[in-house]
C-alpha positions, 0 to 999 in steps of 0.5 A: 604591499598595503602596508608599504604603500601607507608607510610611504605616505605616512613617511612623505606626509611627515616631510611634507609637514616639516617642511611647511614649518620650516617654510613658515618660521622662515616667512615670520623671520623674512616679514619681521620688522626690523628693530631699530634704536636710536641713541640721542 
């Protein structure tokens, strides 16, 4: 029961992880600043 106990964990740690980077590269492309050229 131990065991099943520590892979659930494991398991819901790694998603939690996933998710944070997914979350993260989300952020750094929302804050991005837009590139913008001008032709003259």
């Amino acid at each position: 029961m131990v065991r099943i106990d520590d892979k659930v964990r494991e398991v819901i740690t790694k998603i939690k992880l996933e998710e944070a980077a997914i979350a993260h590269r989300q952020n750094t492309i929302d804050n991005a600043a837009p590139e913008v050229s001008v032709a003259t």
